[in-house]
KOLZA-740554 format. One record per residue (C-alpha): residue number from 1; residue in three letters; z, y, x. Coordinates in Angstrom, 1 decimal, m for minus. Example, Ala and Ser with C-alpha at 12.3 -4.5 7.8 and 13.67 -1.06 7.14 Angstrom:
residues 2
num  residuo  Z  Y  X
1  ALA  7.8  m4.5  12.3
2  SER  7.1  m1.1  13.7
END
This chain:
residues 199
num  residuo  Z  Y  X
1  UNK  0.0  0.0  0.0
2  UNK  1.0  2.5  2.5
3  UNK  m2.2  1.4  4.7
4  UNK  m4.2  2.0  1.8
5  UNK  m3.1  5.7  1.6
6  UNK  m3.4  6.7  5.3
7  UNK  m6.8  5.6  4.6
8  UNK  m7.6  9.3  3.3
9  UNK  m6.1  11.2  6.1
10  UNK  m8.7  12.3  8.5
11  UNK  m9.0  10.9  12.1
12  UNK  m6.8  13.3  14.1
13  UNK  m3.9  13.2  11.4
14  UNK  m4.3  9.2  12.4
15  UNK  m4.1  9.9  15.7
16  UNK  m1.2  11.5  15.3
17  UNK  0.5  9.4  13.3
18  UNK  m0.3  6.2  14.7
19  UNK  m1.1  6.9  18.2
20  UNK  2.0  9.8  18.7
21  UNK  m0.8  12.5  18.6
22  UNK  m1.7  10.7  22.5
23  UNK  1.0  13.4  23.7
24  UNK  4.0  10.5  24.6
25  UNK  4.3  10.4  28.6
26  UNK  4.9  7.6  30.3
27  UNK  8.7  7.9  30.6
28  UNK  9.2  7.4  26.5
29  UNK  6.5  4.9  26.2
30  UNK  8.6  3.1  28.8
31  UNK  11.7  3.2  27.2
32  UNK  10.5  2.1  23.9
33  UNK  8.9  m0.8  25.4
34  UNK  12.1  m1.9  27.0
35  UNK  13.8  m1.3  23.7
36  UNK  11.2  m3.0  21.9
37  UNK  11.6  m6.1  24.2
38  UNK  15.8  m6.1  23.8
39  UNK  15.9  m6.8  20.0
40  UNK  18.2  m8.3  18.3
41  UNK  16.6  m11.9  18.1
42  UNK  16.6  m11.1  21.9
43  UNK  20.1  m10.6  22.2
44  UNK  21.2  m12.6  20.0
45  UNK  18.9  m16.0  20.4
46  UNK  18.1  m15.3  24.1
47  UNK  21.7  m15.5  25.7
48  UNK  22.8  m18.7  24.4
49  UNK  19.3  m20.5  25.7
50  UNK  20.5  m20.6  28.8
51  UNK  23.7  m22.3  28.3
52  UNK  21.3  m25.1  26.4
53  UNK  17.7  m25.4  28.5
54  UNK  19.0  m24.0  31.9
55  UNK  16.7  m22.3  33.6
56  UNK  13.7  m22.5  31.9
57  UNK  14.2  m19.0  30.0
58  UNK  15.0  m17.1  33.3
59  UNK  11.4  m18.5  34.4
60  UNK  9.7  m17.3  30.9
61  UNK  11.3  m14.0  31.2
62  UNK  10.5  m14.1  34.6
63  UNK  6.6  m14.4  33.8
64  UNK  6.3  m12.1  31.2
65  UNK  7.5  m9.4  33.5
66  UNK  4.7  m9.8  35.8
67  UNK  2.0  m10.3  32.9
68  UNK  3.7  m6.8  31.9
69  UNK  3.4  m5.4  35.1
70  UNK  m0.4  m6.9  35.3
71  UNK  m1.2  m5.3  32.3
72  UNK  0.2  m1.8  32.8
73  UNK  m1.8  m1.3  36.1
74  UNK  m4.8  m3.6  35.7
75  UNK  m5.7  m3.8  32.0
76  UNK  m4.3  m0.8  30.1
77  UNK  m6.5  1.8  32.4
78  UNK  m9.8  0.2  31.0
79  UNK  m8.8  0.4  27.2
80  UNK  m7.3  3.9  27.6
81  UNK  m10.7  4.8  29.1
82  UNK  m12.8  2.5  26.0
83  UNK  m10.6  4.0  23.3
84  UNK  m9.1  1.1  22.8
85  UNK  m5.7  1.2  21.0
86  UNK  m4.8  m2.1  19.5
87  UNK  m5.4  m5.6  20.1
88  UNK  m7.7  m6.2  16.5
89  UNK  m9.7  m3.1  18.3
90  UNK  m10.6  m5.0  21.3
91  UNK  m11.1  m7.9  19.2
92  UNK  m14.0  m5.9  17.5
93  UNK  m15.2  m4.5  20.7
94  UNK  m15.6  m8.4  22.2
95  UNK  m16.9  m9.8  19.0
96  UNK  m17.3  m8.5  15.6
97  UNK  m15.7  m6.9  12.1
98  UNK  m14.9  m10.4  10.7
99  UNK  m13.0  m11.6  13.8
100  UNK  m11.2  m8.9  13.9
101  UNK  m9.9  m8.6  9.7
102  UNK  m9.1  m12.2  10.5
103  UNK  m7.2  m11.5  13.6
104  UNK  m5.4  m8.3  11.8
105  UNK  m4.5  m11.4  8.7
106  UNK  m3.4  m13.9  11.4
107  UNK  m0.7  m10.9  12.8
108  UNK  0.5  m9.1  9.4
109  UNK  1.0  m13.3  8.6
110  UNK  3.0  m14.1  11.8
111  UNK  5.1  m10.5  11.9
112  UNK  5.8  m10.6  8.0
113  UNK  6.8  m14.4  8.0
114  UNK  7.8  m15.3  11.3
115  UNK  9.3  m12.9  13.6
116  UNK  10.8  m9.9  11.3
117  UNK  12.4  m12.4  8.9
118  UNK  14.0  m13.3  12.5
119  UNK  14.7  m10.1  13.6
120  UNK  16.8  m9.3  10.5
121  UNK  18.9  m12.3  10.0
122  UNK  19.8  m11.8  13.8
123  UNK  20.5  m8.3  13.7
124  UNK  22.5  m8.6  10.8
125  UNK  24.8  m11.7  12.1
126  UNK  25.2  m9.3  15.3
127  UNK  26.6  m6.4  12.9
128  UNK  28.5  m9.3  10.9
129  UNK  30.2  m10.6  13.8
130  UNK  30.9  m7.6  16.2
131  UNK  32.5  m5.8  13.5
132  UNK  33.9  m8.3  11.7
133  UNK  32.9  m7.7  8.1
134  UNK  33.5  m10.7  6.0
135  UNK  37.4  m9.7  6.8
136  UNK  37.2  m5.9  6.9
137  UNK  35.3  m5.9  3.1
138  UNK  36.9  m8.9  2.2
139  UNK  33.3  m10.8  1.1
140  UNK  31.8  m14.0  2.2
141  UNK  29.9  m14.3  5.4
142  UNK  25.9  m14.7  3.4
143  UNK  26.7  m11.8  1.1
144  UNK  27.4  m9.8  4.5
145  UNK  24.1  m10.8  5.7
146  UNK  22.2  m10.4  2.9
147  UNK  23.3  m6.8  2.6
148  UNK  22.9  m5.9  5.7
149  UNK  19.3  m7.6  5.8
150  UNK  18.2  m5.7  3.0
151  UNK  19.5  m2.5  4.4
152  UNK  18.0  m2.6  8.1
153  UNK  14.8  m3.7  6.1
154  UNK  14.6  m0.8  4.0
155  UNK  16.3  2.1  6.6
156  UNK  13.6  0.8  9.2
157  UNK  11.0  0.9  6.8
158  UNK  11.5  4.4  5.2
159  UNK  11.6  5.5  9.1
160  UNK  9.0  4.1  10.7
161  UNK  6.5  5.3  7.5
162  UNK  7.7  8.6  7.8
163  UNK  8.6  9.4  11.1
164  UNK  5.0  7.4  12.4
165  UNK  4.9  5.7  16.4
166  UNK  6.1  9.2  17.8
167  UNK  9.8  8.5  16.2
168  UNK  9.9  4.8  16.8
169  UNK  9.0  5.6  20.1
170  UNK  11.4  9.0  20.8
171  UNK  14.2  6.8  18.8
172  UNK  13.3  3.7  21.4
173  UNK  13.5  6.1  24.5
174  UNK  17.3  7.4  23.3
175  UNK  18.3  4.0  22.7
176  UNK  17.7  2.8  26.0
177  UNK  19.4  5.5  27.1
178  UNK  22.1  4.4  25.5
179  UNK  21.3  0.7  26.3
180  UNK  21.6  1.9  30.5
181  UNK  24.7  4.0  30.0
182  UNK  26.4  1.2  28.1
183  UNK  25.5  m1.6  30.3
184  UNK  26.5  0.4  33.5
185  UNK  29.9  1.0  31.9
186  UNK  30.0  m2.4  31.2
187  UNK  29.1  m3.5  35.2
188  UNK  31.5  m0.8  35.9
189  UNK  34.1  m2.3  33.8
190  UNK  33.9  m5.9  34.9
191  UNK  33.8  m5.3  38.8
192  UNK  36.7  m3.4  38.3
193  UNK  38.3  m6.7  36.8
194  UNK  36.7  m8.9  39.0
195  UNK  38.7  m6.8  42.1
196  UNK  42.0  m7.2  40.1
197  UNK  41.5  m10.2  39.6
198  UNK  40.7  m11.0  43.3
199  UNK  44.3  m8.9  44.1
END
């Protein structure tokens, strides 16, 4: 539905929306990739895989950072320079119109049934459990989660339509921020425990 409207804006007001008016320097596309990386299926799925397959998810991780790092200097120059923005995009540009409304089916399919059903259940048994409320509202454990789904669903939604790439992106940037800080603190926090310990 919302695609369906955009579809009347003219090309530059796409731009902007979409692409963050082309104006988003490196330093805040940066961030929001990181961000983008560390959701909560991350967090919360991610950190326990170890315990269970060993190392086999430090080699995965391991890998994708170099693909990343391939991609940035390699591959992203030569669709910046083609106009390329998205993956169906290139798609059209190697093949043809069909291919690429079949790709564009295959991902709406695989975000909308896969990973963001993912996404929210984890989030929402992070909030669940850091803060503890099932005790603090005095309500089961699923009702929790099934509020809190329905909330990050529609809060992320209303944001992302109206804010466009340029506030998920300046949003992304100021949470990793915040990610850094935090996790410094936290470094901070446990060396200083580790020396009492050692005392």
């Amino acid at each position: 539905m919302h695609g369906i409207l955009l579809e009347k804006l003219t090309k530059d007001r796409l731009i902007v929306y979409y692409l963050g008016g082309r104006s988003l320097g490196i330093i805040t596309i940066a961030g929001s990739l990181l961000l983008t990386n560390l959701s909560a299926e991350q967090i919360v799925g991610l950190n326990g895989l170890p315990f269970v397959q060993g190392v086999l998810v430090m080699a995965w991780e391991t890998l994708a950072t170099i693909s990343m790092i391939v991609t940035a200097i390699y591959l992203l120059p030569k669709y910046m320079r083609s106009s390329i923005t998205t993956i169906p995009e290139f798609v059209q540009a190697c093949f043809d119109t069909q291919t690429k409304s079949i790709l564009s089916i295959l991902f709406l399919v695989a975000f909308g049934f896969v990973l963001l059903p993912t996404i929210l259940h984890s989030s929402s048994l992070a909030f669940s459990t850091m803060f503890g409320l099932p005790e603090t509202l005095g309500v089961l454990q699923s009702t929790v989660i099934w509020v809190s789904v329905w909330s990050i669903g529609i809060i992320g939604s209303i944001y992302v339509i109206f804010g466009g790439l340029k506030a998920v992106t300046v949003s992304g940037l100021v949470n990793t921020i915040g990610l850094l800080i935090g996790g410094l603190a936290l470094f901070n926090n446990l060396t200083q425990q580790i020396k009492i310990i050692d005392l």
